[in-house]
OpenMM code with the backbone's topology and positions (N, CA, C; nanometers):
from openmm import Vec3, app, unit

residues = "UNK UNK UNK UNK UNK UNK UNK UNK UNK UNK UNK UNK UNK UNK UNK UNK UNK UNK UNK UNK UNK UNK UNK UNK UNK UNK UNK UNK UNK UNK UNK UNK UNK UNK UNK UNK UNK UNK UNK UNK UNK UNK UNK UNK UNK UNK UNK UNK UNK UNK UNK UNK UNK UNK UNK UNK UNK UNK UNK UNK UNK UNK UNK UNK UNK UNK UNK UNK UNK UNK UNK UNK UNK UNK UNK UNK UNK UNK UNK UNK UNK UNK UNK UNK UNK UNK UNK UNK UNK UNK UNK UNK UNK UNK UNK UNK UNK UNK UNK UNK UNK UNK UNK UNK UNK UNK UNK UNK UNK UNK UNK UNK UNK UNK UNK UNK UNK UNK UNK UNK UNK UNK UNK UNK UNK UNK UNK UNK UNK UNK UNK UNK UNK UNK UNK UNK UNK UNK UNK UNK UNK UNK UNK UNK UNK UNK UNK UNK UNK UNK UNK UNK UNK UNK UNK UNK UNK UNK UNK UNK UNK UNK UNK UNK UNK UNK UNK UNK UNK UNK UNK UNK UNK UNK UNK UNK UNK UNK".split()
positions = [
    Vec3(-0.5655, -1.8057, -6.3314),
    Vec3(-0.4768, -1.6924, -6.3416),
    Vec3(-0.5151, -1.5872, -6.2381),
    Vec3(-0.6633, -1.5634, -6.2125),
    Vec3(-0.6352, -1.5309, -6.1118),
    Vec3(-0.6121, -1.5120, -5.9815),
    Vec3(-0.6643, -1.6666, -5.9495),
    Vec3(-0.6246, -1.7139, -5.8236),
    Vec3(-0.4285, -1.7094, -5.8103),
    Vec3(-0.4053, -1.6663, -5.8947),
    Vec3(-0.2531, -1.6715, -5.8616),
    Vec3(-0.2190, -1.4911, -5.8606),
    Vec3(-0.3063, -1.4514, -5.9300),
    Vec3(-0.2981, -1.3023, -5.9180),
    Vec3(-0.3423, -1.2793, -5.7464),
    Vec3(-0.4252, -1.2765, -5.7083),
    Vec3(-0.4656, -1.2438, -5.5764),
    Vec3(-0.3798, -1.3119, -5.4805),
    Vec3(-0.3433, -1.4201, -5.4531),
    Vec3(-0.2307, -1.4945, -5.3868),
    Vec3(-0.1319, -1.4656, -5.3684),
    Vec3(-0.0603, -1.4006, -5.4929),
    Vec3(0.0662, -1.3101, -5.5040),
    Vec3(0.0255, -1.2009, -5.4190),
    Vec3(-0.0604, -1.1042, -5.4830),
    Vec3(-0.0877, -1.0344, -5.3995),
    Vec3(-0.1033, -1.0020, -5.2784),
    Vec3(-0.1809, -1.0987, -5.2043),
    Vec3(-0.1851, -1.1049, -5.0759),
    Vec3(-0.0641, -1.1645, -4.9872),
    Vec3(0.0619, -1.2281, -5.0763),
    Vec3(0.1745, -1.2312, -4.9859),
    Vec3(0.2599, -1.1387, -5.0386),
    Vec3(0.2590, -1.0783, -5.1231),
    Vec3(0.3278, -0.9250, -5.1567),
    Vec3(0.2557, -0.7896, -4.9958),
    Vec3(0.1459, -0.7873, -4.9972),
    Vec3(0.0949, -0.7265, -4.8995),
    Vec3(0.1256, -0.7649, -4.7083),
    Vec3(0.1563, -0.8993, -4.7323),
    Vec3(0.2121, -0.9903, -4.5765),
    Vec3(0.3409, -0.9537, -4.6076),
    Vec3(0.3968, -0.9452, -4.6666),
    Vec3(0.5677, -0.8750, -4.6616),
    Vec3(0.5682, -0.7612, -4.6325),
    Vec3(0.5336, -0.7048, -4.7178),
    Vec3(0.5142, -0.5586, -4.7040),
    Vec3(0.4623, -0.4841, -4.5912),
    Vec3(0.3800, -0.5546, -4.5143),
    Vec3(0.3627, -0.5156, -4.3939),
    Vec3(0.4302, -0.5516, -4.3078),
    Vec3(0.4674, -0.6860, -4.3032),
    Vec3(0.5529, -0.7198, -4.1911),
    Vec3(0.7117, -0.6454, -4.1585),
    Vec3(0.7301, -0.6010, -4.3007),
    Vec3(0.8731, -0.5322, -4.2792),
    Vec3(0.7944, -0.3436, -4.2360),
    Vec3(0.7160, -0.3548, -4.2477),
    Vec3(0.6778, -0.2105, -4.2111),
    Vec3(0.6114, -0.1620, -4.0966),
    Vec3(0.6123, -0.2975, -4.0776),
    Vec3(0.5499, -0.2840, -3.9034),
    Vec3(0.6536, -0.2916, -3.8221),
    Vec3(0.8006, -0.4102, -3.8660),
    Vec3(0.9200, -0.3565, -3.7821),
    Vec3(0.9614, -0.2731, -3.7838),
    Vec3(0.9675, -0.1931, -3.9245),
    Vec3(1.0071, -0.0511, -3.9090),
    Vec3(0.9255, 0.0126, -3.7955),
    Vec3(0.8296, 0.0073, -3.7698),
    Vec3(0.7587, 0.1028, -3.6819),
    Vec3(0.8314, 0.0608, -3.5578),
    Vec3(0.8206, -0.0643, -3.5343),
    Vec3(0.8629, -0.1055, -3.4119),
    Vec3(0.9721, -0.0563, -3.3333),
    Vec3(1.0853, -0.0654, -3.4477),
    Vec3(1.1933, -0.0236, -3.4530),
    Vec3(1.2431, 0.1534, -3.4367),
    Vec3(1.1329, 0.2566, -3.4639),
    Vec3(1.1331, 0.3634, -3.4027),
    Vec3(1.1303, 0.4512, -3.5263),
    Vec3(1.1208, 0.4048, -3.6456),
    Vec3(1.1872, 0.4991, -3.7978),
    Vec3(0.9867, 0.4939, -3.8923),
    Vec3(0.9328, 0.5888, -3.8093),
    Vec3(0.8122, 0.6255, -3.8035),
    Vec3(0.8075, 0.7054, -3.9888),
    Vec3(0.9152, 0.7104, -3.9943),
    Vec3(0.8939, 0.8089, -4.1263),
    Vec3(1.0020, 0.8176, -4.1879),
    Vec3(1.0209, 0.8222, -4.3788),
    Vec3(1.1499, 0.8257, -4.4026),
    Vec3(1.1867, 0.9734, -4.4223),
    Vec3(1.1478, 1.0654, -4.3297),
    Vec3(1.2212, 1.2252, -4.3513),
    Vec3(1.2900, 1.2291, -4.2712),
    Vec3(1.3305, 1.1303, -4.1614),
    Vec3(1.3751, 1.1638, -3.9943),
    Vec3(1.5031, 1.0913, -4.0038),
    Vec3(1.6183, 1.0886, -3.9483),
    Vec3(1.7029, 1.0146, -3.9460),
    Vec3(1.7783, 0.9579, -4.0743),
    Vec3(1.7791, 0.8356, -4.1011),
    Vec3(1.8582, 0.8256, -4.2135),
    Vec3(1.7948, 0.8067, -4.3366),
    Vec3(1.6956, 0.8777, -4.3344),
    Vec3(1.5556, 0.8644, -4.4406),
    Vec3(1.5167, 0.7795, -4.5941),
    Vec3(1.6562, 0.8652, -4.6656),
    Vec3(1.5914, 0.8096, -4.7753),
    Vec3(1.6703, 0.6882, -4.7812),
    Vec3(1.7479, 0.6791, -4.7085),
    Vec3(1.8727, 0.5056, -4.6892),
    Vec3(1.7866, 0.3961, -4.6447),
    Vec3(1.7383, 0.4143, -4.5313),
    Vec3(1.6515, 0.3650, -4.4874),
    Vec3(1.5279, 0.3196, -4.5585),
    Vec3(1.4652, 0.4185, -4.6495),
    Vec3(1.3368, 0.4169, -4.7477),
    Vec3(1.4065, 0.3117, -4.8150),
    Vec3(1.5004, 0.3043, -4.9277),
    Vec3(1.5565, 0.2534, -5.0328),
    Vec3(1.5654, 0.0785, -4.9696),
    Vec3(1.6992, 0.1196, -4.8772),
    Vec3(1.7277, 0.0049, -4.8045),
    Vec3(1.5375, -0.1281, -4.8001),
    Vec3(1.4838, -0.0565, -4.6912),
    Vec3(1.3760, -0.1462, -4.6383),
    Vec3(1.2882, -0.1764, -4.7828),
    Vec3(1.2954, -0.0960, -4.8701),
    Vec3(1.1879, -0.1409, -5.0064),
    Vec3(1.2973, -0.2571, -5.0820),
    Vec3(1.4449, -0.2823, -5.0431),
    Vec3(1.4925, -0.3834, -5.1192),
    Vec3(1.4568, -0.5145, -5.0771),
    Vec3(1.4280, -0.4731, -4.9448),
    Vec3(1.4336, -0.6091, -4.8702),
    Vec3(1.2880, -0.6474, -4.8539),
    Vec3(1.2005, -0.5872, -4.8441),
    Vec3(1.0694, -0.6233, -4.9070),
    Vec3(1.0681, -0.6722, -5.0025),
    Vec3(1.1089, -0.5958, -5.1088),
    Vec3(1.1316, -0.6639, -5.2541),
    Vec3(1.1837, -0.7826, -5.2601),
    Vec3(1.3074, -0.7861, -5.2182),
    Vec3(1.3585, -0.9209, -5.2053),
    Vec3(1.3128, -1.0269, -5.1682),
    Vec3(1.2290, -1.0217, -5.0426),
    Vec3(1.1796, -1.0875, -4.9861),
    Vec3(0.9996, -1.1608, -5.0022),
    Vec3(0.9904, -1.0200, -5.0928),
    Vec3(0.8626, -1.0835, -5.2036),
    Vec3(0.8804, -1.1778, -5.2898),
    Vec3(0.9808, -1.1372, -5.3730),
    Vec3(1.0073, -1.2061, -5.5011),
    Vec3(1.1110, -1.3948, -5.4083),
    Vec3(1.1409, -1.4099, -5.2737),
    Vec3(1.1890, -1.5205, -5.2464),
    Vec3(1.0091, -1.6079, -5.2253),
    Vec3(0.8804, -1.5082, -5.2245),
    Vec3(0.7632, -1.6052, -5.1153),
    Vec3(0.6923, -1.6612, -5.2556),
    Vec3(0.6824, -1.5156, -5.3403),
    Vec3(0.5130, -1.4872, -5.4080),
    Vec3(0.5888, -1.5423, -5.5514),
    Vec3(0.4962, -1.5803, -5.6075),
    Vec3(0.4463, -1.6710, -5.7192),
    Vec3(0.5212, -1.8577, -5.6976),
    Vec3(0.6580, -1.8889, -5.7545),
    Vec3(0.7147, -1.9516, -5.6964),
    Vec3(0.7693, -1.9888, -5.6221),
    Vec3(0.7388, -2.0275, -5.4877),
    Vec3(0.8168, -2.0139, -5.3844),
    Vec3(0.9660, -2.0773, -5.3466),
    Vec3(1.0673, -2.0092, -5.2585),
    Vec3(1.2123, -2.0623, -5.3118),
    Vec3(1.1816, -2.2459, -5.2535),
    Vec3(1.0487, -2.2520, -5.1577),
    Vec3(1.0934, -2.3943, -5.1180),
    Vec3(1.0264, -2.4894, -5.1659),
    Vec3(1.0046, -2.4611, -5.3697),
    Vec3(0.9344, -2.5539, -5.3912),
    Vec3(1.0088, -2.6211, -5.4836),
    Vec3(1.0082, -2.7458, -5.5008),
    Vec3(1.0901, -2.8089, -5.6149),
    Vec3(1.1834, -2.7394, -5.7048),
    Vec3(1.2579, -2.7385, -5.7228),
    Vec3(1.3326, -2.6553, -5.8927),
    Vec3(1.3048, -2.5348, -5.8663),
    Vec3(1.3150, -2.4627, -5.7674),
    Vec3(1.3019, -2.3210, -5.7665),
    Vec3(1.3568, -2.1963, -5.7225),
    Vec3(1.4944, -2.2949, -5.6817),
    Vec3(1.6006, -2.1895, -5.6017),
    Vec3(1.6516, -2.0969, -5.7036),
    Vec3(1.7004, -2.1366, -5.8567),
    Vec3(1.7402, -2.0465, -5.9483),
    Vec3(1.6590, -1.9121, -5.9548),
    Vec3(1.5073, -1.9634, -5.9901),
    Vec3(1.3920, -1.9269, -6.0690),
    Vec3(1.3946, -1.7868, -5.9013),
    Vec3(1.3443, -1.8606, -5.7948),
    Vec3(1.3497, -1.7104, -5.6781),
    Vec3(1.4505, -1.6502, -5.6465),
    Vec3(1.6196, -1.6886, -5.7213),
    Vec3(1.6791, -1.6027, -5.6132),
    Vec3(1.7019, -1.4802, -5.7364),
    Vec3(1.6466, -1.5201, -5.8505),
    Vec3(1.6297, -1.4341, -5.9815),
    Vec3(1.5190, -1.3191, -5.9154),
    Vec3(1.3860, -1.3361, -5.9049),
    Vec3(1.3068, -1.2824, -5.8707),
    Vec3(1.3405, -1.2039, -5.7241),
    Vec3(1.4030, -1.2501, -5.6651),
    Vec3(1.4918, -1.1189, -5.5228),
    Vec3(1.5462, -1.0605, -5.5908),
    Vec3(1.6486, -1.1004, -5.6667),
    Vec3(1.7395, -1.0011, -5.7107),
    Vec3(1.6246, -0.8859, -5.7730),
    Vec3(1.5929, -0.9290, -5.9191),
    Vec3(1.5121, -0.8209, -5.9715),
    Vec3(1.3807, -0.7929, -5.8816),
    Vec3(1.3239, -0.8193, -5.7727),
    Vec3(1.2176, -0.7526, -5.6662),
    Vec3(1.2954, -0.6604, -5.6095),
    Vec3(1.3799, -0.6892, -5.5447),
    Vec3(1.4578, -0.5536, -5.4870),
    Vec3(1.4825, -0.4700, -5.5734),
    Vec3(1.5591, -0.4678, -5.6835),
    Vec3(1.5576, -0.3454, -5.8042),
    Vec3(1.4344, -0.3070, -5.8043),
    Vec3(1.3693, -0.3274, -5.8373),
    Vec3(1.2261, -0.2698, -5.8864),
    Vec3(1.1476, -0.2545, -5.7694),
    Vec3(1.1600, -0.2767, -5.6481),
    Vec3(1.1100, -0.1828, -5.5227),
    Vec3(1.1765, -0.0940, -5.4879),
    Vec3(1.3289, -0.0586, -5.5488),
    Vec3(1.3961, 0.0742, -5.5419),
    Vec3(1.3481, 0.1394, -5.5937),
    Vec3(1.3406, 0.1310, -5.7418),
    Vec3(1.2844, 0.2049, -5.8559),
    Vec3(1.1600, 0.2326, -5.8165),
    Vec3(1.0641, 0.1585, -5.7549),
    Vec3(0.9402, 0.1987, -5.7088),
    Vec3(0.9149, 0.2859, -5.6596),
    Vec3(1.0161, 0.3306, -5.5021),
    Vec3(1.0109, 0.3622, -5.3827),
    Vec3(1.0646, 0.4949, -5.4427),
    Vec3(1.1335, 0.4985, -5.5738),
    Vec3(1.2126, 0.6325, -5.6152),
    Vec3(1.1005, 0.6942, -5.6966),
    Vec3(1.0208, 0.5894, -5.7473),
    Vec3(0.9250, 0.6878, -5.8561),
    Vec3(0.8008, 0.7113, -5.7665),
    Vec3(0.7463, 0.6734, -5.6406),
    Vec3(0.6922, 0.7036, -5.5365),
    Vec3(0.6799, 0.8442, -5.4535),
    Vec3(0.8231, 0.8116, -5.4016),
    Vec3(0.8861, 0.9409, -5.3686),
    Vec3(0.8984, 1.0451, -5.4899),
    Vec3(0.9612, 1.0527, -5.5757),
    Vec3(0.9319, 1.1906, -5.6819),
    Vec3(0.7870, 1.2023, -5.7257),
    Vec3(0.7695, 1.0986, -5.7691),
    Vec3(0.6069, 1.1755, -5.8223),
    Vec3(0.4711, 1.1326, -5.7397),
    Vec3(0.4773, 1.1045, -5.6062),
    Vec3(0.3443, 1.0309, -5.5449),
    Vec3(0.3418, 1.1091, -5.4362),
    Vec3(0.4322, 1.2217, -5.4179),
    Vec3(0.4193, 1.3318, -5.2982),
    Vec3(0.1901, 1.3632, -5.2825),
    Vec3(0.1531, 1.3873, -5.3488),
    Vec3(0.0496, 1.3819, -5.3389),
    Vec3(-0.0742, 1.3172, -5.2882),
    Vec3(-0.0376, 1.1807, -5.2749),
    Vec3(-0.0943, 1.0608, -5.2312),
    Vec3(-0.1154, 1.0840, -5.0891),
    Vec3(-0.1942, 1.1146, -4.9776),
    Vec3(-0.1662, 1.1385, -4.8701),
    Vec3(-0.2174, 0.9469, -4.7695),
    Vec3(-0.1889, 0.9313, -4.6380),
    Vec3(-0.2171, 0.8231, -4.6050),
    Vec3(-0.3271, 0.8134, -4.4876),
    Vec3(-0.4085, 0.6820, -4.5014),
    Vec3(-0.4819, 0.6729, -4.4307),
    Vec3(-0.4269, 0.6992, -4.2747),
    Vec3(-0.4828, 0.6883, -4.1815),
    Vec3(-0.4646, 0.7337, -4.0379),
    Vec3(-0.4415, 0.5418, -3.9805),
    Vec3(-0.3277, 0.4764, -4.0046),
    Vec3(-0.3291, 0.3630, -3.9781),
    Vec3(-0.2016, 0.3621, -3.9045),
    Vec3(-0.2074, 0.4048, -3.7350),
    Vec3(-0.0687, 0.4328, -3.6707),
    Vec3(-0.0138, 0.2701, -3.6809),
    Vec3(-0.0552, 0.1515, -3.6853),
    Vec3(0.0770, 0.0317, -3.6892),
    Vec3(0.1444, 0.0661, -3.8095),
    Vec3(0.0555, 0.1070, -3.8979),
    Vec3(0.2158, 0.1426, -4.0342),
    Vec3(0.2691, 0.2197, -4.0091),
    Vec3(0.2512, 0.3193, -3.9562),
    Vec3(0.2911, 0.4668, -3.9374),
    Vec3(0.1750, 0.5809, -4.0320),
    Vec3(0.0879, 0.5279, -4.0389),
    Vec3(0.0436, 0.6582, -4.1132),
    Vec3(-0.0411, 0.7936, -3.9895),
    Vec3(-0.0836, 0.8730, -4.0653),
    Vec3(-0.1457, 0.9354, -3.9431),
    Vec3(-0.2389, 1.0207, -4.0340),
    Vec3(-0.2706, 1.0549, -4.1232),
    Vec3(-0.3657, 1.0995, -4.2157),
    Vec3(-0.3493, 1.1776, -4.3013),
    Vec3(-0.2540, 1.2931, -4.2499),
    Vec3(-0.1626, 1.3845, -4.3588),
    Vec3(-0.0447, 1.3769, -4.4035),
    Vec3(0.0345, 1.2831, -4.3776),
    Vec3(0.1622, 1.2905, -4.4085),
    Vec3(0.1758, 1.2308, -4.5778),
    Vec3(0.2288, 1.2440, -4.6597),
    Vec3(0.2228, 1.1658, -4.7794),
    Vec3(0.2522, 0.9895, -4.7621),
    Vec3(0.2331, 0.9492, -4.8284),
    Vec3(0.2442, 0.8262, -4.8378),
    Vec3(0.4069, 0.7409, -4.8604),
    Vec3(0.4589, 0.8326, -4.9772),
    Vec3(0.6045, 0.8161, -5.0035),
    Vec3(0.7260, 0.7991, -4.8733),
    Vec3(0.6499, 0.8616, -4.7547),
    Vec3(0.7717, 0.9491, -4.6682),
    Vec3(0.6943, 0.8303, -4.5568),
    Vec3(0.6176, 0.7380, -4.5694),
    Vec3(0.5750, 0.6505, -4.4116),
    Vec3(0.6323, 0.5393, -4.4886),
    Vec3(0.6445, 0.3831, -4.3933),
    Vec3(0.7039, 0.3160, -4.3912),
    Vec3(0.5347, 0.1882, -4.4437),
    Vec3(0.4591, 0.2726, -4.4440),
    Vec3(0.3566, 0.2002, -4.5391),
    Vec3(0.3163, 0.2217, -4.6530),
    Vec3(0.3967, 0.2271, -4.7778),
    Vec3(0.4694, 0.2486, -4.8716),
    Vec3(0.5045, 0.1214, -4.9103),
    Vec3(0.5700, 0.0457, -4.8371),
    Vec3(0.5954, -0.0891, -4.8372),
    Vec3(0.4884, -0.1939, -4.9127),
    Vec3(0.3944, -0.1970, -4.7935),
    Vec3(0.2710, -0.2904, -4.8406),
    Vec3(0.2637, -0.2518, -4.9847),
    Vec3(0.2417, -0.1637, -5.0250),
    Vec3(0.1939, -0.1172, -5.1407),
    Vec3(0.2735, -0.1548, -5.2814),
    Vec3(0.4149, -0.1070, -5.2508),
    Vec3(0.5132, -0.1968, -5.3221),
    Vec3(0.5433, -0.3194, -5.3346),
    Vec3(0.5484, -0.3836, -5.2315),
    Vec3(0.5723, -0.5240, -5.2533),
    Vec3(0.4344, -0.6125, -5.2934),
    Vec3(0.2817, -0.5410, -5.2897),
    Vec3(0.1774, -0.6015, -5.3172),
    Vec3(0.1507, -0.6310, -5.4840),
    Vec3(0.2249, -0.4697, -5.4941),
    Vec3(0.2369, -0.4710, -5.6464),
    Vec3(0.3271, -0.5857, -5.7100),
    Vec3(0.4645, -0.6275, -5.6401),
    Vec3(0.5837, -0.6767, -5.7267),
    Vec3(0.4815, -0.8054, -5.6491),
    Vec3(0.4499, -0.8740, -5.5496),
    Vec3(0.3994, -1.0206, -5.5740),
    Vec3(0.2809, -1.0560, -5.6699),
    Vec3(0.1971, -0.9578, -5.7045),
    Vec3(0.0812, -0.9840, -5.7946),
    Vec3(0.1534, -0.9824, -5.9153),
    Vec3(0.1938, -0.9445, -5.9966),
    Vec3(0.3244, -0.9785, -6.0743),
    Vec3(0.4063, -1.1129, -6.0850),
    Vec3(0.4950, -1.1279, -5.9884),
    Vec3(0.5173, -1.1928, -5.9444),
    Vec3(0.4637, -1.3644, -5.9837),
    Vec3(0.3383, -1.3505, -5.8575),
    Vec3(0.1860, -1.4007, -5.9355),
    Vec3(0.1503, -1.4653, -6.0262),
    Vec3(0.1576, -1.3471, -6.0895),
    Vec3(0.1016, -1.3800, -6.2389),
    Vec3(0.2611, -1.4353, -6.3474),
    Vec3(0.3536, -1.4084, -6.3087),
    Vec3(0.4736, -1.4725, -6.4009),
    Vec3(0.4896, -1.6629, -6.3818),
    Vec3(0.3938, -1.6896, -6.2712),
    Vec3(0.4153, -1.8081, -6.1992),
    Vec3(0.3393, -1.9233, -6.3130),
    Vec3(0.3710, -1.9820, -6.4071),
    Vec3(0.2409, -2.0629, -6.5044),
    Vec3(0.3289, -2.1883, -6.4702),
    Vec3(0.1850, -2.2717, -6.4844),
    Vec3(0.2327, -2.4018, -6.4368),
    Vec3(0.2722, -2.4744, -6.5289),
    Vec3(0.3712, -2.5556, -6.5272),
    Vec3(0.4386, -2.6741, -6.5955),
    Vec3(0.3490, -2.7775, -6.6396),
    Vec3(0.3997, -2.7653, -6.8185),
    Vec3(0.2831, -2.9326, -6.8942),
    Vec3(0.3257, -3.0188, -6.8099),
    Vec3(0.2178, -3.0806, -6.8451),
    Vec3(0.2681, -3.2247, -6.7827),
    Vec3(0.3721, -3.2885, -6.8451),
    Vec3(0.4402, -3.3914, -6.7402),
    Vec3(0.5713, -3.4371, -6.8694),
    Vec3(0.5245, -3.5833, -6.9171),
    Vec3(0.5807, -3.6089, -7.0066),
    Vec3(0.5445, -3.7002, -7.0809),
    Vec3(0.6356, -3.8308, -7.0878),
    Vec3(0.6032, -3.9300, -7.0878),
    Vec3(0.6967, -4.0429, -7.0924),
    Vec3(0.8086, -4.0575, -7.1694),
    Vec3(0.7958, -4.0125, -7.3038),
    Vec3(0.8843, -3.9911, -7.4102),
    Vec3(0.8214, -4.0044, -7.5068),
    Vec3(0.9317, -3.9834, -7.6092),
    Vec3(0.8352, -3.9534, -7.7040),
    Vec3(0.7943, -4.0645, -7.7934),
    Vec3(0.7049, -4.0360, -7.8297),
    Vec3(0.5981, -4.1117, -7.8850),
    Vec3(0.6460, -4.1885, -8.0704),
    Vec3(0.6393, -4.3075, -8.0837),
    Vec3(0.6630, -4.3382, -8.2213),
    Vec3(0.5597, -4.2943, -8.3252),
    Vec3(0.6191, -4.2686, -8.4043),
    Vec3(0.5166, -4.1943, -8.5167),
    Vec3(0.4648, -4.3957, -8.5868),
    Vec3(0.3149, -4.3575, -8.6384),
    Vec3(0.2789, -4.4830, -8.6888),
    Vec3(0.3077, -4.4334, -8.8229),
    Vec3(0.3781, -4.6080, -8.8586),
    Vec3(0.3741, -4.6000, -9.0278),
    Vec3(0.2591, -4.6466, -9.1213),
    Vec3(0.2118, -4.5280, -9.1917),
    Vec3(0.1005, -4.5594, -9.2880),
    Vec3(0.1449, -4.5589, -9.4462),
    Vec3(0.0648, -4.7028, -9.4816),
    Vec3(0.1119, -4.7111, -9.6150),
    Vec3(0.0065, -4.5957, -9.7146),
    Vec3(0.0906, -4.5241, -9.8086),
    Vec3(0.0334, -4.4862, -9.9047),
    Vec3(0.0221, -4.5832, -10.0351),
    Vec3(-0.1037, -4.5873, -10.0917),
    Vec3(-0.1568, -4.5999, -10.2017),
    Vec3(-0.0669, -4.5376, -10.3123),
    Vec3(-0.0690, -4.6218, -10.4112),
    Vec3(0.0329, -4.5421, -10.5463),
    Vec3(-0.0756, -4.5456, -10.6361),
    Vec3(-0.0348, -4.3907, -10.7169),
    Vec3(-0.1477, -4.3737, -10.8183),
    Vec3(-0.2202, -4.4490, -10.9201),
    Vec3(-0.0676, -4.5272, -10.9793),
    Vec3(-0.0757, -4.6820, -11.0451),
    Vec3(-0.1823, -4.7822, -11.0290),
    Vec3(-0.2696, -4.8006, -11.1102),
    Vec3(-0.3448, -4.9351, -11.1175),
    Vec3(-0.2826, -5.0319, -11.1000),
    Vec3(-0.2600, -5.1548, -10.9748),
    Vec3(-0.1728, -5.2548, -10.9778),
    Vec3(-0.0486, -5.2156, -10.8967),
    Vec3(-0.0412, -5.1121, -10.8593),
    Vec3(0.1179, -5.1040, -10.8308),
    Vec3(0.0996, -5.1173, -10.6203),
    Vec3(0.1858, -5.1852, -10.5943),
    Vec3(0.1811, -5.1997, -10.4480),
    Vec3(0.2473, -5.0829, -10.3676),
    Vec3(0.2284, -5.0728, -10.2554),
    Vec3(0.2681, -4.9794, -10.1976),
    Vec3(0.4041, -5.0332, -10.1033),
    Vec3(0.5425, -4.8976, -10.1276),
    Vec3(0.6303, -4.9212, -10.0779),
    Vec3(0.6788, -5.0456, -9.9586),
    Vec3(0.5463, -4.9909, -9.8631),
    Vec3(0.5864, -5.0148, -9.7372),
    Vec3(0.5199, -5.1996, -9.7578),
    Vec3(0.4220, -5.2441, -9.8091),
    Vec3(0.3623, -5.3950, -9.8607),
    Vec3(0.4857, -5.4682, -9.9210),
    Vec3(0.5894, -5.3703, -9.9823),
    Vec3(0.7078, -5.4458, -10.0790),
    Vec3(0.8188, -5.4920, -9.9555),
    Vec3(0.8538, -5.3406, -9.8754),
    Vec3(0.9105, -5.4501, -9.7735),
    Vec3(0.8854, -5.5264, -9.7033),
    Vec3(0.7259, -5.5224, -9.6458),
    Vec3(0.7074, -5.6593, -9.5757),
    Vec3(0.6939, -5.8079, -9.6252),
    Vec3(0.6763, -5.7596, -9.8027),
    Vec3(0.6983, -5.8914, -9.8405),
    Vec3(0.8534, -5.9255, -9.8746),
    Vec3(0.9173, -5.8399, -9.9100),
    Vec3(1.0996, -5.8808, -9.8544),
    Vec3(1.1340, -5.9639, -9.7543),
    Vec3(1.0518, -5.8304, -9.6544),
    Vec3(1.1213, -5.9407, -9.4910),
    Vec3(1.0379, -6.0890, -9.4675),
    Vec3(0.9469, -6.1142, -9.5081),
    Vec3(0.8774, -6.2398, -9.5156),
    Vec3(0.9434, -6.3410, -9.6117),
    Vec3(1.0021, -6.3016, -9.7492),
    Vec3(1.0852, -6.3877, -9.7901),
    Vec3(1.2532, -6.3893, -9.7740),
    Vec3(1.2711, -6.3102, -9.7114),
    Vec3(1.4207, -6.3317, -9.6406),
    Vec3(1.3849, -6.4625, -9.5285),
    Vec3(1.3522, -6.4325, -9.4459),
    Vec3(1.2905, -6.5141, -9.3085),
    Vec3(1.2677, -6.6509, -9.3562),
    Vec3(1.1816, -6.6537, -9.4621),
    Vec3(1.1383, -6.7804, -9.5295),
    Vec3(1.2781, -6.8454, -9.5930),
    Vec3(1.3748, -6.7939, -9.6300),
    Vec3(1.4651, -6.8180, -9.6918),
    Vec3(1.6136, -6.8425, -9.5687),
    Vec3(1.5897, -6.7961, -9.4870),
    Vec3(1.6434, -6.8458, -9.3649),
    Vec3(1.6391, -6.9569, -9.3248),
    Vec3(1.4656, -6.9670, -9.3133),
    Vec3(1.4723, -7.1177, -9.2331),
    Vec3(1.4778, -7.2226, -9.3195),
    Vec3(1.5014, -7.2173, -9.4349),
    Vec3(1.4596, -7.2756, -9.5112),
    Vec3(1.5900, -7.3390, -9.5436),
    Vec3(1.7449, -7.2515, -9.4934),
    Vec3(1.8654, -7.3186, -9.4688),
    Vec3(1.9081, -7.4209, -9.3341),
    Vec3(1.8361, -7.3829, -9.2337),
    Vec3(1.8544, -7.4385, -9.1287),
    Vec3(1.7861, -7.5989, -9.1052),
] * unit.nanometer
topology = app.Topology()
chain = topology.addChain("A")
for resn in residues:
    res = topology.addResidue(resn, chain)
    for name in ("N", "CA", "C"):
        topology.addAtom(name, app.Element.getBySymbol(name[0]), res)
C-alpha cells in the first residue's frame, strides 16, 4: 500500500510539473497577470485530468479505460476545487525560490504555476492508494462435497447410504433385464 502510495505520488508530482513548467515556458509566470485565474483553474484541470488518466490505474492497462476516464473527470474537479481552496485560504504559504516553476521566494504559492505539482501530487497519491489489486480469479466454482450425517437412531442409516443403495439396486435391476 505503500509502494502504491509513493508511486502515485511521484507521477502526480511528474504531471504537475510538467504542465507547470510549460506554463513557464509558455510566458504565464504567475496567475495574477493576464488571464489569471482562467488560466489557474484551466491548467489545474488538466493536471488533474491528466493525473487521474497516469496515477494509480493507468488508462493503458487492461480494463481500465472506464475506471481512468472516471478518475480525469473527477481529478480535474477536485484540482479546481483545490486550486480554489488554495487560492482563498493558502495566500500565506509563500514559495521556494525555484525559477523553472516560477517561484521566486516571496510570491505566495496559490498565484505561481507551481501550485500544480502540489495538486496533482496530492490527487495521484490518492489516486494511488484507490488502486487495490484484483483476487485472483478462480476457475469456477467449486462443488460443495456431500457428507453423510449420522442419525441419532441406533440402527438407522443415513439418508445419503439409502440412496446409494437405491441407485445400486436400480442398476442391478437394469441389467438384470438386459
Amino acid at each position: 500500500m505503500l509502494r502504491r502510495l509513493i508511486l502515485g505520488l511521484v507521477f502526480g508530482l511528474i504531471v504537475g510539473g510538467a504542465v507547470a513548467f510549460g506554463l513557464v515556458q509558455l510566458g504565464a509566470t504567475s496567475f495574477t497577470t493576464g488571464g489569471g485565474a482562467a488560466i489557474a483553474y484551466l491548467s489545474s484541470a488538466v493536471a488533474g485530468a491528466l493525473t487521474g488518466a497516469v496515477a494509480g490505474k493507468p488508462i493503458w492497462a487492461a480494463g481500465a479505460k472506464i475506471e481512468a476516464g472516471l478518475k480525469s473527470f473527477f481529478g480535474a474537479v477536485l484540482a479546481v476545487g483545490a486550486m480554489f481552496a488554495l487560492q482563498r485560504w493558502g495566500t500565506g504559504i509563500t514559495s521556494p525560490n525555484l525559477s523553472a516553476l516560477g517561484g521566486d521566494g516571496v510570491t505566495p504559492v496559490a498565484e505561481l504555476p507551481m501550485s500544480l505539482p502540489l495538486i496533482a501530487g496530492v490527487l495521484g497519491a490518492l489516486f494511488g492508494l484507490d488502486n487495490t489489486s484484483e483476487p485472483p480469479k478462480d476457475e469456477g466454482p467449486r462443488a460443495r462435497k456431500r457428507v453423510a450425517t449420522a442419525d441419532a437412531r441406533p440402527g438407522a442409516r443415513s439418508q445419503v447410504a439409502e440412496a446409494d443403495a437405491g441407485d445400486e439396486g436400480e442398476s442391478a435391476a437394469r441389467r438384470a433385464k438386459r
